[in-house]
C-alpha positions in Angstrom: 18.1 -18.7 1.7 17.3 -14.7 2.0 19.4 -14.0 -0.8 18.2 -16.9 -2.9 14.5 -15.8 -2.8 15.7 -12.7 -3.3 17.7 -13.3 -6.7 14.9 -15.4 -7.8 12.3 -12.3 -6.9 14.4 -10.0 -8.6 15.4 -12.8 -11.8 11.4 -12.9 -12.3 10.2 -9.3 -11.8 12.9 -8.0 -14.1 11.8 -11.1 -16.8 8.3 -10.4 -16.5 8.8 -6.3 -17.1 10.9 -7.6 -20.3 7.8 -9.5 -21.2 5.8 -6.6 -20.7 7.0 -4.5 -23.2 7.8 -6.7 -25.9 4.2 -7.8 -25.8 3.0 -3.9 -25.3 5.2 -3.2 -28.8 3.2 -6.3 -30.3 0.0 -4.6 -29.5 0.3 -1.6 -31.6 -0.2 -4.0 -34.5 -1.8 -7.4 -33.2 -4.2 -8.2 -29.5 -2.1 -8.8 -27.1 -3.6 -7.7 -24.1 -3.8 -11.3 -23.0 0.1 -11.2 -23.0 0.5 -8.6 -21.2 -2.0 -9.2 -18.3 -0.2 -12.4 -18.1 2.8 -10.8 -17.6 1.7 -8.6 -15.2 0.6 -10.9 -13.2 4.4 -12.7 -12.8 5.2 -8.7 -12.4 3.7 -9.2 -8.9 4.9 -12.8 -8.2 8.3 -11.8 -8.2 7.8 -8.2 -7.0 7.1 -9.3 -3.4 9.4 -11.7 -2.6 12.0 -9.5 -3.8 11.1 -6.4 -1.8 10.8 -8.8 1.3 14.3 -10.2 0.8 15.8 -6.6 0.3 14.1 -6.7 4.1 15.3 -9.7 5.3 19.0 -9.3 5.0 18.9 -5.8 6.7 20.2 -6.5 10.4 19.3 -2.6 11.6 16.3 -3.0 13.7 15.9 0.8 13.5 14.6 0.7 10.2 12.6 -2.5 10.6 8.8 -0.2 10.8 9.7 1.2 7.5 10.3 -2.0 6.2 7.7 -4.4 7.2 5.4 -1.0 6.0 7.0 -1.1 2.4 6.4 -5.2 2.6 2.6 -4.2 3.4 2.1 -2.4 0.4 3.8 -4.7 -1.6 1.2 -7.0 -0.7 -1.9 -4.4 -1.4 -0.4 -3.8 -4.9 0.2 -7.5 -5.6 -3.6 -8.7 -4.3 -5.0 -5.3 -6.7 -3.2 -6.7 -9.8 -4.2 -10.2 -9.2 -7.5 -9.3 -9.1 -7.4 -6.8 -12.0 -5.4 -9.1 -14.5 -6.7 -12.3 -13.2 -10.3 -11.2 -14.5 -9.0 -9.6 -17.8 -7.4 -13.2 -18.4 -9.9 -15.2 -17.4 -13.9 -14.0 -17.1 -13.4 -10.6 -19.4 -11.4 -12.9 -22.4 -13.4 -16.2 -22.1 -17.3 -14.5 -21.7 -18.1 -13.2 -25.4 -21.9 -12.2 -23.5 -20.4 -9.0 -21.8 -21.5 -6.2 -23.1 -19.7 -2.8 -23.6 -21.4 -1.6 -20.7 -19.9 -4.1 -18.4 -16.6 -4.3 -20.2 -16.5 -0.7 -19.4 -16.9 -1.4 -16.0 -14.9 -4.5 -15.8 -12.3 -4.5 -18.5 -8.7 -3.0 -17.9 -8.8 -3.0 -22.1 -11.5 0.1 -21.4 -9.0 3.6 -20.4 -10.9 4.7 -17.8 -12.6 1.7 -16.4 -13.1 0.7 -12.8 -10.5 -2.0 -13.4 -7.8 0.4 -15.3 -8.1 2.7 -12.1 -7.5 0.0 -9.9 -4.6 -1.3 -11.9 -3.5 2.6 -11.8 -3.6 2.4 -7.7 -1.8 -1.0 -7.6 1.0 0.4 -9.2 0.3 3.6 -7.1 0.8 1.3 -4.2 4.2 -0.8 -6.0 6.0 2.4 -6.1 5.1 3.6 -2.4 6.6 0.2 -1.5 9.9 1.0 -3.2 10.5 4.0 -1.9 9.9 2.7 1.9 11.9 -0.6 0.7 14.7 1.5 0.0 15.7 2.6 3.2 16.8 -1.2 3.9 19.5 -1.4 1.2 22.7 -1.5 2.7 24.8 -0.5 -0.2 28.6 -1.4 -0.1 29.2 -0.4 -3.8 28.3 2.3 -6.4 25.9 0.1 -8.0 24.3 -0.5 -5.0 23.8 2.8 -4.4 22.4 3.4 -7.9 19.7 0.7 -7.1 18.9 2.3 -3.6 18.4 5.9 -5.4 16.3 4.0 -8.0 14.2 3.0 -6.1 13.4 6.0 -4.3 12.8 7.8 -7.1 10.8 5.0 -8.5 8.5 6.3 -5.8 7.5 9.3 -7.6 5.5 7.4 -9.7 3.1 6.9 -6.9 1.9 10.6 -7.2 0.4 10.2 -11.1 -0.6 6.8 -10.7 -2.8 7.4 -7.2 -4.7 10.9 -8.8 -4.3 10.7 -12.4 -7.6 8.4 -11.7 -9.3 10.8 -9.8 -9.3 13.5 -12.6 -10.6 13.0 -16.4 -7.0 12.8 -17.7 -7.2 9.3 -19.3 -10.5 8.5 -21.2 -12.0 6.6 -23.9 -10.6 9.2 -26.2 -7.3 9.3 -25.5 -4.9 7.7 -27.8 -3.7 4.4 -26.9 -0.2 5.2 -28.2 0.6 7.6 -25.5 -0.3 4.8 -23.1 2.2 2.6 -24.9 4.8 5.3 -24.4 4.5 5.6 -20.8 4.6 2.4 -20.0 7.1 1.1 -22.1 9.3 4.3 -20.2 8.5 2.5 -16.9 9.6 -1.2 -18.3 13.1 1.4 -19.4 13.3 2.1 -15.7 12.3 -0.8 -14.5 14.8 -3.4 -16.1 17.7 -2.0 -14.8 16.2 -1.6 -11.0 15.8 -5.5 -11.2 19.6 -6.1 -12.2 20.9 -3.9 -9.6 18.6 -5.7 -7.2 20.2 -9.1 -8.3 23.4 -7.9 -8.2 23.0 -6.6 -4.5 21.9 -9.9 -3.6 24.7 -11.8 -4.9 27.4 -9.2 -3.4 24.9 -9.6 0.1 25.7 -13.5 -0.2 29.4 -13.2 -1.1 30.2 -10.7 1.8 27.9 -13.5 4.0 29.8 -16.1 3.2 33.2 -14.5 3.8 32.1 -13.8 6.7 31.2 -17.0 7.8 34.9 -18.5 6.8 
């Protein structure tokens, strides 16, 4: 059942990041904010169940701390985007009565906003849980190995996304393009993280079930 959840968390995550950027590159011309807030939200459905599968098939108890702690801020990043994407969809798209001083406030739309920050911190947190998450893969091929060094190095990520907020290097000014562009080079890197991940979990399975024979 581990590795079940765990190819459906990974099937999801890796769908919804696909998502994501297609409706990102429909932006630049049309709204599609609403898309992509949607998206993000299945982003942290199937984000957590996969980082607590790559946990649950790891049988070293000496690395068991590191894990549950990379579970943990799997959860924080999840309950931040929820919150932050939740509102865009629902009281930020459906109240016309907001003004531009609330949406600043409010609105992930607004560079700069409360919300965007947080959204910037959830993702600080997604990343931190990677990295600890990684030390749990067990690989038994090259690929796997690819996907374990993937995902610590997805970690880095944390460093921009926890103090770029902190320091006027995003504002209303800034060009929404080079937004765009980052992100759509984190959907680049993210895709192929999910594969590997479902890959790992059907090579976990198939070595399980050998076993079991």
């Amino acid at each position: 059942m581990n590795h079940t959840v765990g190819k459906i968390g990974a099937t999801v995550t890796g769908i919804a990041v696909l998502a994501f950027a297609i409706s990102m590159i429909i932006g630049l011309s049309v709204d599609s904010l609403f898309a992509s807030c949607l998206a993000s939200i299945f982003i942290a459905m199937g984000f957590v169940p996969f980082m607590c599968s790559l946990m649950a098939i790891n049988k070293n108890d000496d690395i068991r701390a590191i894990g549950y702690s990379g579970i943990a801020f799997a959860v924080i990043y999840a309950v931040i985007i929820f919150l932050v994407y939740y509102a865009e969809c629902s009281t930020v798209r459906l109240n016309a009565s907001l003004s531009d001083e609330t949406l600043s406030i409010i609105s992930f739309g607004y560079t700069g906003s409360l919300f965007f920050n947080y959204d910037l911190l959830g993702y600080a947190f997604m990343s931190l849980s990677t990295f600890l998450t990684a030390f749990t893969v067990e690989p038994g091929t090259k690929s796997d190995k690819i996907f374990k060094w993937m995902l610590w190095i997805h970690g880095i990520f944390f460093m921009p996304c926890f103090f770029v907020p902190l320091f006027p290097v995003f504002t209303e000014s800034t060009d929404s393009i080079i937004g765009t562009i980052i992100l759509e080079f984190w959907c680049i890197y993210f895709i192929p993280v999910c594969i590997l991940g479902l890959g790992y979990f059907k090579r976990k399975e198939k070595t399980l079930f050998v076993d079991e024979m």
